[in-house]
N, C-alpha and C positions, 0 to 999 in steps of 0.2 A: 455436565457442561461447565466449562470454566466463566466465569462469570470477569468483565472488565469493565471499572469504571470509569469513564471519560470525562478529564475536567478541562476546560479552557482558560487561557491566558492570554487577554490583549493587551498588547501594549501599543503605545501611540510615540514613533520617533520621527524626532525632526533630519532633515535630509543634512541639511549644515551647511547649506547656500542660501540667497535670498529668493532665487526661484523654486530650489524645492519646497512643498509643503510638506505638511504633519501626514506622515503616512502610519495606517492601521497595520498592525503586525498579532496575527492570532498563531497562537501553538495549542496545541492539544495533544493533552497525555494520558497516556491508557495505564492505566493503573490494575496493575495484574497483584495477585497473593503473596508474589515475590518480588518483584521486576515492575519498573515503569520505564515508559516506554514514550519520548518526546515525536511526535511526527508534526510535520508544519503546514500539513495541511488535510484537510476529511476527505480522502478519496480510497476506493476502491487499492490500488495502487498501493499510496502509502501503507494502508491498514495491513494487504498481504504480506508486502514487504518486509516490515516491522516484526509482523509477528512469526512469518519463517526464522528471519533470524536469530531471533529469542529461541526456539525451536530445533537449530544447530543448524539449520542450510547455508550453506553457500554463497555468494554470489559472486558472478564473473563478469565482466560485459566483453562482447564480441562486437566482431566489424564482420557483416557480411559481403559480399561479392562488388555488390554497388555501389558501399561505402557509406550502408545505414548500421546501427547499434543497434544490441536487442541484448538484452542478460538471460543469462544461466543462473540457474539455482541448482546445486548440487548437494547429496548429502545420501551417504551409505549406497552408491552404484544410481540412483536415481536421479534423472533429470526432468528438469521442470522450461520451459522455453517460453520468454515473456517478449511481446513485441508491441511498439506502439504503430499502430497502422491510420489510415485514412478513417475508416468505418469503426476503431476501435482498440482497445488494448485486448491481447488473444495470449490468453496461458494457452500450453501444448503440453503433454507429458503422454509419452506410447502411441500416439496418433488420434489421444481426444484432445479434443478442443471448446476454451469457452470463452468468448468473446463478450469483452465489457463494453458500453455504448460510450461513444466520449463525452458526452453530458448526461452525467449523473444528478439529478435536482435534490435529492431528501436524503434528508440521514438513513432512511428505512431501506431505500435500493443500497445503500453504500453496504450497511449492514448486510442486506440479503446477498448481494453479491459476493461479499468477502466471506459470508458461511456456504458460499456455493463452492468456492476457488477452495479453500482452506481443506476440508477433507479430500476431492478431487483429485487436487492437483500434488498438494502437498503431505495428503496421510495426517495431516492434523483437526485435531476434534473442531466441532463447530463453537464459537463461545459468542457468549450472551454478554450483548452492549449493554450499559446503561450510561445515562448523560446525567 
């Protein structure tokens, strides 16, 4: 199991008006054996995303019928279909489905779900976080 460790970065910027204040600005980056990897924020989402594409996938964004977006992940004939919905973000790939809840509270779902998505959806190994 590839092992990634996660470290954070806040920074504190001022807006540059007299009405904006001091806004908090956190990045976190996954530090892989080869490869680091900047994401801007801890979700489910980001973390797949990120690390498909380290990975070699694809990504495309599409306009559906109604005039909603949803991306495609492609790579070597496979596709992967991501959508943000009401109830949830929903990978699809061959007619399975795994739908993520849209409030995620702990590091620990963040992690469990993106080792769920990761081999699934995308054929890649499941890797162990560490903070």
């Amino acid at each position: 199991m590839e092992k990634v460790l996660i470290s954070t970065t806040v920074d504190l910027t001022e807006g540059g008006c007299n009405s904006c204040g001091i806004s908090k600005c956190t990045v976190y980056t996954l530090h892989f054996a080869d490869y680091q990897l900047l994401i801007d924020e801890m979700t489910v989402a980001a973390f797949v995303q990120g690390i498909a594409l380290k990975h070699g996938w694809r990504q495309e964004m599409e306009m559906d019928l109604l005039g909603g977006d949803y991306l495609i992940f492609q790579k070597d004939g496979a596709e992967v279909t991501v959508k943000e919905e009401f109830q949830g973000t929903t990978y699809e790939k061959n007619g399975q489905k795994i739908v993520v809840p849209p409030q995620i509270l702990s590091e620990a779902e963040v992690f469990a779900f993106t080792n769920q998505i990761l081999p699934a959806m995308f054929d890649i190994a499941a890797v162990e976080f560490e903070m």
